[in-house]
N, C-alpha and C positions, 0 to 999 in steps of 0.2 A: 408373459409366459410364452405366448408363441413365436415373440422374437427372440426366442432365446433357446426357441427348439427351431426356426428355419434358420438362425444366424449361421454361419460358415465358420465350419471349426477347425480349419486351416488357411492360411492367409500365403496365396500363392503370389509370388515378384515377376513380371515379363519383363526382361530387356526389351522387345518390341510388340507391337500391337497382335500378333500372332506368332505362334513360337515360329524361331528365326529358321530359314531356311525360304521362306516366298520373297527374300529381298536379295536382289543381285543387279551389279552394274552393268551385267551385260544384256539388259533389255532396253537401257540407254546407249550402250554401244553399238547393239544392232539397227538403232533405229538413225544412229549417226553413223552406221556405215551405209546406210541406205541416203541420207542426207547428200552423201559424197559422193557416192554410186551414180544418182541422181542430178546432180552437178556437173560430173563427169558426160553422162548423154547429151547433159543440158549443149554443154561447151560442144561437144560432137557433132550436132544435128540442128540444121538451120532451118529444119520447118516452123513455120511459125506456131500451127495450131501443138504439134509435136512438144515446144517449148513452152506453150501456156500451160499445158496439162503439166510437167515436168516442176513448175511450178509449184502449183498447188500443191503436188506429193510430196517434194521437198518442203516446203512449208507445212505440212499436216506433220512428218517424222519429224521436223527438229522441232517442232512442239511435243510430239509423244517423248523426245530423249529430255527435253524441260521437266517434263512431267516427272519422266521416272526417276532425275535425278534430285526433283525436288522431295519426292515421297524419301530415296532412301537419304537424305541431307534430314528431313525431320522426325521420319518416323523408326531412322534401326541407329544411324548415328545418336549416340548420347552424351554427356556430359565425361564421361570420363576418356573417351575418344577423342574430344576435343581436348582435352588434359595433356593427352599423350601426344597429339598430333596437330599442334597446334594451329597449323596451316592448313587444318580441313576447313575451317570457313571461309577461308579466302578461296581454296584451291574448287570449290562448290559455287562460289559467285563469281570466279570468272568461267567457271563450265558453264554457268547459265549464261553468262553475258557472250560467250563462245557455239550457243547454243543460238542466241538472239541473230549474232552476226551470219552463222550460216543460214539462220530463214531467212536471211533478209541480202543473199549473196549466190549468186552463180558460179562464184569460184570456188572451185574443189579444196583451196588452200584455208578455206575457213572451217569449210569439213574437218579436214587434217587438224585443223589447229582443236577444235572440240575432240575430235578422238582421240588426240594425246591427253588433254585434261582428262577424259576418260578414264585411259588407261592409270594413270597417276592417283584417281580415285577409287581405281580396280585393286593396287595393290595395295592400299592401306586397308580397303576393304577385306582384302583376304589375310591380312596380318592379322586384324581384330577378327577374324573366325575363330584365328589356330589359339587365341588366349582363351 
């Protein structure tokens, strides 16, 4: 009897783990434009101790842009996005493997090359808003 006075007498559906609106590509983008940014002084500036720190920061954002695009690839992408768009699994594993190569790169060209997959994951993302 009492699971049947606190059972729930509507059975609510989330497309993602909280109503949508806290998922966006451009908290990956930010952090990969920082990647570049970052690159960019790198290649600039021959001090030594200058370019160790420069380091480290670039490698701490292209792990946050990892991050963030790992969260939105499993937790707002869903099955029927990958239906329509069939190229988000791939276009999501080489942003990571484009994510890997700028931590692991002082050239601003590896930047660039993650901020276009970026962008490419930016507007499918806002296409599956407007549905």
């Amino acid at each position: 009897m009492l699971s049947r006075l606190f059972a729930p007498r509507v059975t609510a559906h989330a497309h993602c783990d909280l109503p949508c609106g806290v998922y966006d590509p451009a908290q990956a983008r930010i952090e990969a434009e920082s990647v570049k940014a970052v690159q960019e002084k790198y290649q600039a500036n021959e001090d030594a101790h200058f370019r160790a720190r420069a380091v480290v920061i670039k490698e701490q954002r292209a792990e946050l842009a990892k991050h963030h695009l790992s969260v939105l690839w499993s937790d707002y992408f869903k099955a029927p996005h990958f239906e329509k768009y069939p190229q988000l699994h791939q276009l999501f594993n080489d942003a990571l493997k484009a994510a890997s190569a700028a931590k692991a790169s002082t050239d601003p060209a590896t930047g660039q090359a993650l901020l276009d997959l970026i962008a490419e994951i930016d507007k499918i993302f806002w296409e599956t808003k407007k549905a």
